[in-house]
Each structure stands twice: as structure tokens, then as C-alpha cells.
N, C-alpha and C positions, 0 to 999 in steps of 0.2 A: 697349564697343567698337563704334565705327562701322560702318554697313555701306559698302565701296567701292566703286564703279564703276571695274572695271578697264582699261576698252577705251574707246579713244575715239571718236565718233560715228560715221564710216564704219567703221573695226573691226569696232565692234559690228555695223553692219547684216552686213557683209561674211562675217562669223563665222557666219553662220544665213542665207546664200543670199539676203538678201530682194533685193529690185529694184533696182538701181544706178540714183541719181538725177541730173538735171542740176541744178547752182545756179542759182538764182534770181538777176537783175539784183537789187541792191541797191535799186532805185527802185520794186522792185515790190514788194517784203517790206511784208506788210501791218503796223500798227505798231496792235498791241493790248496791254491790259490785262496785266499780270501778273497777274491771275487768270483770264485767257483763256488768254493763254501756258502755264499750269503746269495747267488743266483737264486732268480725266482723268476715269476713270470715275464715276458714281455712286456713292457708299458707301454703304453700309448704316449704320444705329445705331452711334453709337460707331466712330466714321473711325477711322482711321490715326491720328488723336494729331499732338499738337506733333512727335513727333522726323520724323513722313513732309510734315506742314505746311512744317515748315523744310527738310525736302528738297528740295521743291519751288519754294520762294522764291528757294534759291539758284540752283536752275535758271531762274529766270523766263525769262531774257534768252537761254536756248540754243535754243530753236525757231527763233529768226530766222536761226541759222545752218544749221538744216535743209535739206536740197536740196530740190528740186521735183521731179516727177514730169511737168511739163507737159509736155503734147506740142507738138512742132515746130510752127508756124503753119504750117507746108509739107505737113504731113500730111492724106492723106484724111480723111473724117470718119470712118472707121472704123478708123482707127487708133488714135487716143487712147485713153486707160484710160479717161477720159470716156464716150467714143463707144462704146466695145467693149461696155461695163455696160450702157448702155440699151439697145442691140441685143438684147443674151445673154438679158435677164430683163425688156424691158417685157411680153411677152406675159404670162410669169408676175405680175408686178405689177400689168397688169390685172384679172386672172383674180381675185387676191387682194382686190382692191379691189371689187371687184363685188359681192362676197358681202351680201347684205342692202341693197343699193340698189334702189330703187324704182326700175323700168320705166314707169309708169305719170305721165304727167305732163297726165294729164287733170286735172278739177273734183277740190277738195280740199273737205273736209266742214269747216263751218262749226269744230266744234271738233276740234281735234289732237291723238289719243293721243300719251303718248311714245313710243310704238314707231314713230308714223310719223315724227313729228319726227328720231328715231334715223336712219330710213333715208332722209330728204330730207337731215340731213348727211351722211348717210354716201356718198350719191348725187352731192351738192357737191362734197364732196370730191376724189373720186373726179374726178369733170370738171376740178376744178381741179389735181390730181394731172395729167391727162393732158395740160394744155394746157402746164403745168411742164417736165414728160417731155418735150412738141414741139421747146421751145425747148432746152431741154438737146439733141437729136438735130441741134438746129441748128445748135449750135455757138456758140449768144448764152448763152452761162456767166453772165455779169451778170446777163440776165434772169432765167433760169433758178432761179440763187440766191433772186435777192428774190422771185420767186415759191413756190419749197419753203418759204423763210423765211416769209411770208405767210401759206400753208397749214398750216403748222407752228402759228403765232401761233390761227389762228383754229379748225385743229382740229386740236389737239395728240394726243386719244385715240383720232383715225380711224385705223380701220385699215390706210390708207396710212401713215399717218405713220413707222413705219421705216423702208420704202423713203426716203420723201422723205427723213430723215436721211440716207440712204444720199448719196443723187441729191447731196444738197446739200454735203455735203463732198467729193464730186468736183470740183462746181461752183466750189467756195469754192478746192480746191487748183490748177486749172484757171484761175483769178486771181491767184493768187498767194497767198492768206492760207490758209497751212498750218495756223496754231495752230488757228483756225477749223475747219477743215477736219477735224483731228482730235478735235477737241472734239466734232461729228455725228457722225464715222464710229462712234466708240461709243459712240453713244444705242441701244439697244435692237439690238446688232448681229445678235444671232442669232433675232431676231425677221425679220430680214432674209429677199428670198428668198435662193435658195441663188445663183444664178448673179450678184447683186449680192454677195453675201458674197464670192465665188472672186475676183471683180473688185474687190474694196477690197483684201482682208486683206495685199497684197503692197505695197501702195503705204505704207497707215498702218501698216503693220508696220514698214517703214524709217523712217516718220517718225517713230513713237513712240521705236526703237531711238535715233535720230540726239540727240532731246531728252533719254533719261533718264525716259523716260514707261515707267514698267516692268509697271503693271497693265496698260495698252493695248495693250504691244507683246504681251503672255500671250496677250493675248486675240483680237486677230487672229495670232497663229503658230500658236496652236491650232485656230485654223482651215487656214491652210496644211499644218501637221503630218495634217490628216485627211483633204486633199483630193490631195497629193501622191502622185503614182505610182512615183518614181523612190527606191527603197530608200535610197540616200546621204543624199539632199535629207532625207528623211523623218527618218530619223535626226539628220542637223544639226537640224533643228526640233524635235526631242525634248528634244536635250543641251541647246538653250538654255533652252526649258522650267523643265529640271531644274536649271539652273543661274540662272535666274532665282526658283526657288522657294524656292531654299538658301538664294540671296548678295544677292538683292534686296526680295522683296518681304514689305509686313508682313503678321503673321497677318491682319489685317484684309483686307487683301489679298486673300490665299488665300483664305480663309471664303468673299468674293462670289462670287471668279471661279467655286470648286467650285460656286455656287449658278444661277449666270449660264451658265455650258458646258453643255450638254444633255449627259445621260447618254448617247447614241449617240455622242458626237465619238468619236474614237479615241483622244485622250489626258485625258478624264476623269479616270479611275483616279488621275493622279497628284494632280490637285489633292483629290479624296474624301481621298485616304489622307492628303497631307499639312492637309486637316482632321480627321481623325479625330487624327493624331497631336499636334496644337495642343491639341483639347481634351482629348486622354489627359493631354499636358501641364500643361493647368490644374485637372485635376481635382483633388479631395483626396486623398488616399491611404484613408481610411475611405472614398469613392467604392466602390458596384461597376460592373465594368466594364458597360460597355453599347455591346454592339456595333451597326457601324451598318446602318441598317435600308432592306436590298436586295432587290430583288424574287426569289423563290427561283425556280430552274431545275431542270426536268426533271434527274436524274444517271443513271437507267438502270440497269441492272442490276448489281448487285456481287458481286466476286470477292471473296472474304475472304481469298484469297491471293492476291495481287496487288499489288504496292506500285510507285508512277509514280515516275518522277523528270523533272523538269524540269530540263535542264544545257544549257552553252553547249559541247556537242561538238567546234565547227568553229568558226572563225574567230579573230580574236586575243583569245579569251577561251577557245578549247577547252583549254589544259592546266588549267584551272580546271577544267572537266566533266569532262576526261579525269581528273583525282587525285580528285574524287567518287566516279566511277564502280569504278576499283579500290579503294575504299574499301566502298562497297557490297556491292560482288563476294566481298569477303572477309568480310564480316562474315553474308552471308545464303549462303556457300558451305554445299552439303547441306543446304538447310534445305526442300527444293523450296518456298519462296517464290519467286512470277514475280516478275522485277524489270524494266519496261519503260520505257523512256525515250523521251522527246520534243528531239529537241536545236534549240535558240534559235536558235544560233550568234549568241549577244549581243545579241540584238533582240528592245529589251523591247517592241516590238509585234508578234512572234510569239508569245510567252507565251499570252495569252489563249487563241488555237488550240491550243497543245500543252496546256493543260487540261484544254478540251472535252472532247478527242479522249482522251488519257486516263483519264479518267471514263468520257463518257458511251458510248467505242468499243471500252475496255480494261478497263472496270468497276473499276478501282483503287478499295481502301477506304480509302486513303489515298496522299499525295504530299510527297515530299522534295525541296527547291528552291522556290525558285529558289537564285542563287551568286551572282549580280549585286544591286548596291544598287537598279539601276536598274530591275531588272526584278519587283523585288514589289509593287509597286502595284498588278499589272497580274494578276498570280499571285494576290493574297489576296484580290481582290475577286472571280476568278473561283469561285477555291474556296470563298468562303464564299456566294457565289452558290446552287453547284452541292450544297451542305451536304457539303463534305467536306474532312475532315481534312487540312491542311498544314504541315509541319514546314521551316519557313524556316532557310535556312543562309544569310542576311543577320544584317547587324548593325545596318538599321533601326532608329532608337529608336523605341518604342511599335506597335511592330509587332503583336504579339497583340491589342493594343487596337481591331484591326480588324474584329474580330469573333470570336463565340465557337469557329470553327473552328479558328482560326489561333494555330500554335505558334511556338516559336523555339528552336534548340540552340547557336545560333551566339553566341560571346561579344560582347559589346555597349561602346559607346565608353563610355556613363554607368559600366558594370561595372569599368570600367578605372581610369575615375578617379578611383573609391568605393576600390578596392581600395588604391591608390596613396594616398590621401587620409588612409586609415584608416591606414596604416603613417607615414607622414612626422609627422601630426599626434598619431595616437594612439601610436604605440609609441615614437616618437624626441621628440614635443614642440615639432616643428618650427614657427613661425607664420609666417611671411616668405617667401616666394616671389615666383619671378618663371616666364615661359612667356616660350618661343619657337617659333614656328611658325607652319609653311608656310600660303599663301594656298591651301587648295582644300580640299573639305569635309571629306574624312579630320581634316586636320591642327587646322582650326578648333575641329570639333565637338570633336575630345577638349580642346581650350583651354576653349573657355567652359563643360564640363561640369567641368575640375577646377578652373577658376576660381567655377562655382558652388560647389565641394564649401567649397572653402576658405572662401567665404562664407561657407557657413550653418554651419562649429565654428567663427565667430569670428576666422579668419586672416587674413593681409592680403597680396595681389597687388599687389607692388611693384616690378615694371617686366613689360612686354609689348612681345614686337616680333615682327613678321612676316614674311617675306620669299619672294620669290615662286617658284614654284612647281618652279621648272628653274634655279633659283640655284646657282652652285658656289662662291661668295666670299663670306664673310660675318664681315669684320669691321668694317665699317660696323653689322650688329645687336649683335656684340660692346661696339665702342663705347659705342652706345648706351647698352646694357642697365647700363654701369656711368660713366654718366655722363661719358664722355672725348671724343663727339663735338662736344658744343657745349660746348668748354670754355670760353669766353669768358663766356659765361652762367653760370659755378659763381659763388657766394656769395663763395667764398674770391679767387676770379681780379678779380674785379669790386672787390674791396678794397683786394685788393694792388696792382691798376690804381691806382686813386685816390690809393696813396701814393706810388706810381712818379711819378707825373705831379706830384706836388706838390714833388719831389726837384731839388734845381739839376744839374740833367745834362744834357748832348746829348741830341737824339732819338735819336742815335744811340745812345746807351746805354742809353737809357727802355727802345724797340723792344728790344733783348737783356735787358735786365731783366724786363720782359713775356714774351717767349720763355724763359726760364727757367723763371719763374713757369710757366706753361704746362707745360710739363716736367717738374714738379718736383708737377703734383695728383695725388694718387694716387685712384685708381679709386673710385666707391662702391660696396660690396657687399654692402647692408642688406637681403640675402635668404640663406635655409639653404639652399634647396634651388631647383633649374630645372627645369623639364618641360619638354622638347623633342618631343612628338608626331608623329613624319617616321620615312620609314625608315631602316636601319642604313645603307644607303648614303650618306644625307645627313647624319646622326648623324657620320661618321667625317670630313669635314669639318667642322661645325663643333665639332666639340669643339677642336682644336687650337687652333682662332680665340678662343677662350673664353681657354685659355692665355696666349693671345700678351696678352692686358688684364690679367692674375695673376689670373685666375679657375682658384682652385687647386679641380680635384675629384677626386683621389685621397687622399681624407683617410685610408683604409684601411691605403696604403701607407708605414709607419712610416719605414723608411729614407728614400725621395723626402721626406717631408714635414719630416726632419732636416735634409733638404741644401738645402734651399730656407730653412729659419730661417738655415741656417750662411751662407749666397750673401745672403741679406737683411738681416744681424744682428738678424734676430731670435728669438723664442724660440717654440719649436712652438706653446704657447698662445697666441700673440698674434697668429696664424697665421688668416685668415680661410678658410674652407674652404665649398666648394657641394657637394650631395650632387646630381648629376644623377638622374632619373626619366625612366622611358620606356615607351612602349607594347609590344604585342604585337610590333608592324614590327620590334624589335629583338633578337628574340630568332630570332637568327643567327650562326654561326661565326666569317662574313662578318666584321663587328661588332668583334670578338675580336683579329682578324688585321689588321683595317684601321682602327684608332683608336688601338689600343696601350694606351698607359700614358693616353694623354689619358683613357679611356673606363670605366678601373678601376676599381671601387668603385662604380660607377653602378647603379642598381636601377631593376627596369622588371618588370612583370605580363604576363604569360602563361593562357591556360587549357587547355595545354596542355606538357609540359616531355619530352622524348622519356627521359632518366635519373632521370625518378623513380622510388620505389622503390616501386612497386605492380607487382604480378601481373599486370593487366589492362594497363599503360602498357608492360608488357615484353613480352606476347602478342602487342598490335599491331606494336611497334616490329620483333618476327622477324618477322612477316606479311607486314609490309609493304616489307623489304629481301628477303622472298621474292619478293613479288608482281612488285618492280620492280628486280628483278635488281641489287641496290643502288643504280641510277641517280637513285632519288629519294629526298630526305631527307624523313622524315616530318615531318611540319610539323601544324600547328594544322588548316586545312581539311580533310586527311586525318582526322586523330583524331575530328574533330564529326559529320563522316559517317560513319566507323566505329561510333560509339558509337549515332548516330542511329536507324543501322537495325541496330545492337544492340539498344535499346529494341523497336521494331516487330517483330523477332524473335520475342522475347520475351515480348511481348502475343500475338500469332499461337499463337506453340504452346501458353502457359499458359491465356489467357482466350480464344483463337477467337472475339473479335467478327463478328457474320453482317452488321453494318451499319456505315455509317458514322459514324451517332449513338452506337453500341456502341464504336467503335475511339476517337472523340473523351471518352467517357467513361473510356475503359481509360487512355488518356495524360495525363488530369487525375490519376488514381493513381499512375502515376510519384511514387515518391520511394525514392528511393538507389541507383539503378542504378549496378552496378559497372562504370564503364568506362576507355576509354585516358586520358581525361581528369581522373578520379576522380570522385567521389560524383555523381548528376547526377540531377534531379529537375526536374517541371513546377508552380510554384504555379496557384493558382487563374484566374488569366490565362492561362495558355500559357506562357509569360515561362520560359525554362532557369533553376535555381537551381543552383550549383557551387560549390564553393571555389576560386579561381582562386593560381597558383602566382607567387611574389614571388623573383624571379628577382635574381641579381647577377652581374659579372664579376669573379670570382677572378684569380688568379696558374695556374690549371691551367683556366681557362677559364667558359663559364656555367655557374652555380651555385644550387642553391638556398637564398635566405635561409632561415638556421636551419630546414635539412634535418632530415627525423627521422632517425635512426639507422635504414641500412637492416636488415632480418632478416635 
């Protein structure tokens, strides 16, 4: 499955605040190389591969549509982004350039150590840096260029030379030739100074965006992202980030940039973690883990009764921290454990400070949270900074693999589709599948994780379709999925075409003979089973849609599947039937009441089931229609936090850890904690280990498949 590019060029830029540009005259686009055009970062050993090669070919010819950034000819000189750069930062770029230049341009000794040599180029340079710099403050951009260009050529490892990169794709975009322009700006960008960095990253952040240049664009918004004062801005620069990390770029990718951003920028964290999580990924399973290797931090004095919580309190994520939070309250009630919070309010770059401050101001021996996907990168790096134990309520995959501190109680997408996977193919026998689902990470990652599943027992994924994110119509993927949109293209229509046409008839009767034909293909539906990964709200449209193609999935239901052979003449077993699958999302009332009969029979994974018939699923469930006056339905997030600091409980009063190495040792012995969710255990990794609940919709509502007999 390809990766898409959803937005289109201004979109994209638009989407993440960068710099709104003017077009270029057409007579000024510079007219370069398609391997100039599609340049982007440096790679490391072993690039991106054919499939990012070929990404980039196709794009060759999209920079020439890129805007410009030029400034007015009517403008001061100190207006231009040009002008404003060299103003902001030549004093610093001198300053830089000086370092190790020879002062001294008296008698030079018959022979020349290399060290002096070093510093008469470095002294060269540096002159010819500055004479570059004049013309650039002049406003002669042509000179300018071929003089960085010049300098670059003759001394490519002085340490000017990033500035000049810098100088010179100003120069170059300040001409006209953007592909160019981009191609310098990230040579060495964070070697840059700083006030030349502030002055590029908005200008080639639009231009990378505009092209499809996805490493580049990372990598100056990551600078934007750390230099930005206004909370909104900061945040849009975050979610493209993050959403460039998901749906765009390759592991190769990642790997650099985590290698290339300095650990101080502000949004590090995400690309470490999403390298740690690439090589969790490739590693073997006989692999032991190996967490990655952070400088450790002062954490201060410890409270061994104590326990933090990281939650988004306030903002459009606080009912998420608020259902933690009564979740916590009930489970450490009378325990005198402190329980003290730090709230986000959804801003995964407040995280980091509510850490610190927890630790190192509130001695916590341990921390629960983060709730957001977005916001553990930012969480597990600090904690395993600070050497202290965190129990993540994400569903990150490879989360623990971050380090030896870092836990997980939160059910996970891989878990989902293992559990699903194991039922369809192991207990029913099923091989043939198909998936539909939403374009945004939820929906994907659970597709390509039980599209992996099915790969590896042997099964075969036989149709995919996607559809986008805020869709409410879908049977155009209906269609699809069973061969009825391009029906012109079926094997059988393409045949009957050809005898149509060889028949002594009107066109007029060909065309209605063809139309019939057409009419008369019936659907293909050479899969047992669909995974739909979306929520119940989405679920209960499209299942109808599924219908309307004879995508029968109530095969449960003996009567309907009577009346449908008797309406068809056919005979139940000749009756093609889809067992739908679904995630967590769906295990809702909601669901029940608003899909009907379309939804029946449908089985979907939980790790959590409010009527199961355990002790402990029945404790919380009074608890917590105490706690919240019945206004809230216990759900999955409640139960994981319940149980969470159930365990920490637990540990506290039985084993009283005095440290934080002592509390991370006590929570690798976790195994079989009794809780809302049942059995619940830590493997060797941190990684939650559970048996997760295989839920269905009955005729009296959701159900557990082959429920035990309650006591």
C-alpha cells in the first residue's frame, strides 16, 4: 500500500502556517535537471530505496510550480528575506568565521606547517565569505551566488561554508531558481547560525511543502516548531511533524533527520522515539531489548508514596484526563498514596515540564500517562532521562522499547489485530480477506498490522480500499471492494462486449444489450471476512452500503439468511456470506442501535467488556456509576487506569519500593494482577500482557463470543 499525498501544494503549505508566496513569472523559473529538481537531503548508507527514488521522479517536474518568496523590486534593502538574513546574523557569521584565521599577514616561513596552511584557508575564506556577504547586502543576488558558489567550490570544509549554503539559496531563490535554492538551504542547515536558520526555515519550509520534498520540509518546521512563540502556530508545526512522520516519510528518512536535529530543538523527541520504534521493529524477537542511550538527569529526592500523573486536564482533550483522573481516585481511595497531577491541556510540548516538575519537585516514584499518542515521545524520553518509572496509557506501538523505564497498560493496534487474526484464521479457518479503512493513523495502522497478520499464517488480502477521513457516503468503496465500479473492465463484460458488437443489430440495441450485460454482473466476493477499523459511528454507515452491493454479513441470523435465498432463488448454502471484524472503536451501544441488522453477527476485540463475569470487572463497573453519578459509561480508558494504579497500589503496600530502580524492578514482576480488565501482567519489556475480550452483536445486544458460564 502506497504512501499518499493528501493536500495539494498550497494546502499543504497553508496547513502548517509557513510563508504565503508570490508566483514566479514563468520566464524566470529556472529550468534544471531532474535530479536538481527532486534533490533533497543527504542520505545516510542505504537511502530511501527504489520505492522513495521513484517518488521523487514523479515529482521531478512539481518545483517549477512552486511559488517564490522574492521580494518586490520596490522594496527596501531591508526588507527582503534576502536582506533581513544578512542584516540578523552577518555579525554572528563573522564572529564564526574568524575562529582560527590568521591575523598576521606578515613574512611567512620558507616551509608551511598544516596548521598554518589550515588557517591561511580558513582566513581566505573567511574574506571571501565577506566580500560574498557585501554583494548579497547589495542586492547584486547574481553576484552574490557565483561568488558562495565559488567559495563553496574552493572551500567546501571551511567553516563558513554553511552559512554560505545558507547566503546562497537565498541568493539562488531571490533569482528565481528555487529547485536550486532548496537544494543549499539543506546542506548542513543546523550547522547554520541561528538568526540565518530563523530566516530560511519559513521560506524552504513552503518550498519543500509546495514540491513534496517531505524530508526538507521536517526539517526546517522543526525549526520553525522550536523557534515559535505563539502556542497555535507551535502546535500546527508539531501536527504536521507528526503527521509527516506517519504518512510520509521513509524509515530512512527518520533515522537521518533523528540524527541531523540536535537534541536541544524542541521537537526531537519525536523523531528519537520514532527511531527507536523503526529499529524495535526490525529487530528479531530473540533480540533483547536495548534501550536508547540518554544522557541521565539529576531526579531528586523520592517519595515512595507518591504517584504523578500526566493528563490533559483542560482543553479539547480534558474529558480524557478528567475519566483518568476519577479512575485513579478510585482505585488509590484510602490508600494514603499522594496522587499528584500535572495537566498538558493537550500540548505535547508541555509534557516535558510536567515531568521535571513531578519528579524532580514532587519526588514521584513513579508516573502514569501520558493519554495522548502525541504526547509520549516527549513523556518517555523524559522519564527515562530522569531514571523513573512510566506507565503509558498510549497505544504507541513499541513504546517500552524506549527504554528500560518505560511501561505500557494501554491495549495496542498490533494486539488487536493478533487477537482478531488468531480467531478468523485460527478457530474459523478463514483465508480471504479484505480491509476498509479510514485515511488517518488510527484507522491505517490497525489495516497494515492485520494485513501483516494475515501475511505471515499464509492468508490472502483481497481487496483494500480507503476512504477519507470525514466521509459519510460510501458506496463508491462498496463498489469497489466487490468489483461493480469498473464494470466495463470485468473479464465477463469485455466478452460479452465483443459478441454484442459482432451481432447484426442497431446500435441501438447493442447499447441496451451492453446495458443489460452491465446489470446483470453480479458482485465478486472472494473474501470470508472485512475489517473495517473506524469508529462505531462510521461502522453504522457503512455497513448498510456493504448491503446495498449483496454484501450479506448477518450470517448468524438464520431467519434473514432464509429470506434472502427465498427473494434470490437461491439455496442458503449457495449464499455468499462476510463475517465483518472490528476494533476496540466499536465496542459501543451506539453501534447496536444504529446499524441494526446490517451490524449483527459482526465480531470486533476489546480489552476491556463492562459484563463480564469477573469479581474485579463488577467492582469497577459499581464504582465507577458511583463515582460518576451514572453520567458516564465505563469504557476501556477508565478500566486501564483503574487497574494501572491498581497494580502501583499494590506494589506500594506489599513490596514498599524506597527507589525508583526498586518500583521499575517491582513492575517487571507483575504477572496476574487481578483486574477490571482481567488477568494483567508486564513481560520483560514493559509491554502489558492480557487476554483481550472477542466481543459480538447478538439479538440482546454486545456479547461475549463463547462467554464462560457466569458463577
Amino acid at each position: 500500500m502506497s504512501r499518499k499525498s493528501r493536500l495539494s501544494a498550497v494546502c499543504l503549505a497553508a496547513a502548517v502556517g509557513l510563508t504565503a508566496l508570490a508566483p514566479l513569472n514563468a520566464a524566470s523559473q529556472e529550468t534544471a535537471s531532474a535530479e536538481e529538481n527532486t534533490a533533497a537531503l543527504p542520505m545516510p548508507a542505504g537511502g530511501s530505496g527504489n520505492a522513495d527514488s521513484a517518488r521523487r521522479e514523479r515529482l521531478a517536474d512539481s518545483i517549477a510550480q512552486a511559488a517564490s518568496p522574492a521580494a518586490s523590486a520596490q522594496e527596501s534593502d531591508a526588507g527582503t528575506p534576502a536582506a533581513e538574513a544578512a542584516d540578523a546574523s552577518a555579525q554572528e557569521a563573522k564572529a564564526d568565521q574568524a575562529d582560527g584565521a590568521s591575523e598576521d599577514a606578515g613574512e611567512q616561513p620558507d616551509e608551511v606547517s598544516q596548521e598554518d596552511e589550515e588557517k591561511q584557508a580558513a582566513a581566505k575564506a573567511a574574506a571571501r565569505f565577506d566580500e560574498a556577504l557585501t554583494q548579497f547586502k547589495e542586492r547584486d543576488f547574481q553576484g552574490a551566488a557565483e561568488a558562495f558558489d565559488a567559495l563553496l567550490t574552493e572551500f567546501p570544509a571551511s567553516p563558513s561554508a554553511p552559512d554560505a549554503h545558507g547566503y546562497l539559496s537565498l541568493a539562488l531563490v531571490e533569482t528565481g531558481r528555487n529547485a536550486s535554492g532548496l537544494r543549499h538551504a539543506a546542506v548542513d542547515f543546523f550547522k547554520m547560525t541561528k538568526a540565518l536558520r530563523q530566516r530560511i526555515a519559513p521560506t524552504f519550509a513552503a518550498l519543500a511543502a509546495a514540491s513534496l520534498q517531505f524530508q526538507s520540509e521536517a526539517l526546517f518546521t522543526a525549526q520553525l516548531a522550536d523557534t515559535e512563540q505563539d502556542a497555535a502556530q507551535k502546535q500546527a508545526y508539531l501536527d504536521r511533524l507528526n503527521q509527516l512522520i506517519q504518512s510520509e516519510l521513509t524509515d530512512d528518512e527518520v533515522n537521518f533527520l533523528a540524527q541531523t536535529i540536535p537534541p536541544e530543538n524542541t521537537v526531537w523527541p519525536i523523531f528519537l522515539f520514532r527511531q527507536v520504534q523503526l529499529k524495535s521493529k526490525a529487530a528479531k524477537p530473540a533480540d533483547e531489548k536495548s534501550p536508547a542511550k540518554l544522557a541521565a538527569r539529576p531526579a531528586g529526592k523520592v517519595q515512595p508514596r507518591t504517584i504523578g500523573a500526566i493528563l490533559p486536564l483542560s482543553g479539547k482533550f480534558g474529558a480524557f484526563g478528567k475519566t483518568v483522573k476519577i479512575a485513579l481516585d478510585m482505585a488509590l481511595k484510602d490508600s494514603g498514596i499522594r496522587l499528584v497531577t500535572r495537566d498538558t491541556a493537550g500540548n505535547p510540548l508541555a509534557v516535558r515540564q510536567a515531568v521535571r516538575e513531578l519528579v524532580q519537585k514532587e519526588g514521584a516514584i513513579v508516573l502514569i500517562g501520558p493519554v495522548l499518542s502525541t504526547e509520549a515521545p516527549f513523556a518517555v524520553l523524559e522519564a527515562e532521562q530522569l531514571g523513573t518509572p512510566l506507565i503509558s496509557l498510549t497505544s504507541n506501538e513499541g513504546l517500552p522499547q524506549f527504554g528500560s523505564y518505560i511501561f505500557r497498560t494501554m491495549l495496542t493496534r498490533s494486539a488487536q489485530a493478533k487477537a482478531l487474526a488468531d480467531y478468523a484464521m485460527g478457530r474459523l479457518g478463514y483465508k480471504n480477506f479484505a480491509v476498509l479503512f479510514p485515511e488517518f493513523a488510527y484507522g491505517s495502522d490497525l489495516a497494515h498490522a492485520f494485513w501483516d497478520e494475515v501475511d505471515s499464517r499464509g492468508g490472502q488480502m483481497r481487496a483494500a480500499e480507503s476512504y477519507a477521513i470525514d466521509q459519510t457516503t460510501f458506496r463508491d468503496q462498496a463498489r469497489k471492494l466487490v468489483g461493480r465500479y469498473y464494470l466495463e473492465e470485468r473479464e465477463e463484460f469485455v466478452k460479452g462486449r465483443k459478441e454484442i458488437d459482432a451481432m447484426k443489430k442497431s446500435d441501438f440495441h447493442k447499447r441496451k444489450l451492453k446495458e443489460d450485460l452491465l446489470k446483470k454482473l453480479p458482485p465478486i466476493i472472494d473474501f470470508d471476512a472485512l475489517f473495517i477499523p473506524d469508529s462505531y459511528q462510521r461502522v453504522s454507515l457503512v455497513a448498510p452500503a456493504l448491503a446495498v452491493e449483496d454484501i450479506i454479513t448477518n450470517a448468524c441470523d438464520r431467519k434473514d439468511i432464509e429470506r434472502i435465498a427465498e427473494t434470490t432463488g437461491k439455496k442458503t448454502k449457495e449464499l455468499k456470506t462476510v463475517l465483518l471484524l472490528g476494533s476496540d472503536a466499536w465496542n459501543f451501544q451506539e453501534l447496536v442501535d444504529r446499524g441494526g441488522k446490517f451490524v449483527q453477527c459482526a465480531v470486533f476485540v476489546d480489552a476491556f467488556y463492562a459484563n463480564a463475569p469477573l469479581a474485579e470487572t463488577r467492582a469497577f463497573v459499581k464504582g465507577w456509576t458511583r463515582a460518576t453519578q451514572g453520567k458516564m459509561p465505563p469504557l476501556l480508558l477508565g478500566a486501564v487506569s483503574y487497574d494501572t494504579a491498581g497494580i502501583l497500589r499494590d506494589i506500594i503496600e506489599q513490596t514498599a519500593p524506597q527507589s525508583r530502580a526498586e518500583m521499575k524492578d517491582a513492575l517487571l514482576q507483575v504477572k496476574g494482577f487481578p483486574g477490571a480488565c482481567g488477568s494483567t501482567a508486564f513481560d520483560d519489556s514493559g509491554e502489558v500482557n492480557r487476554p483481550l475480550f472477542l466481543l459480538t452483536i447478538g439479538k440482546k445486544g454486545i456479547e461475549q463470543v463463547d462467554a464462560p458460564a457466569s458463577k
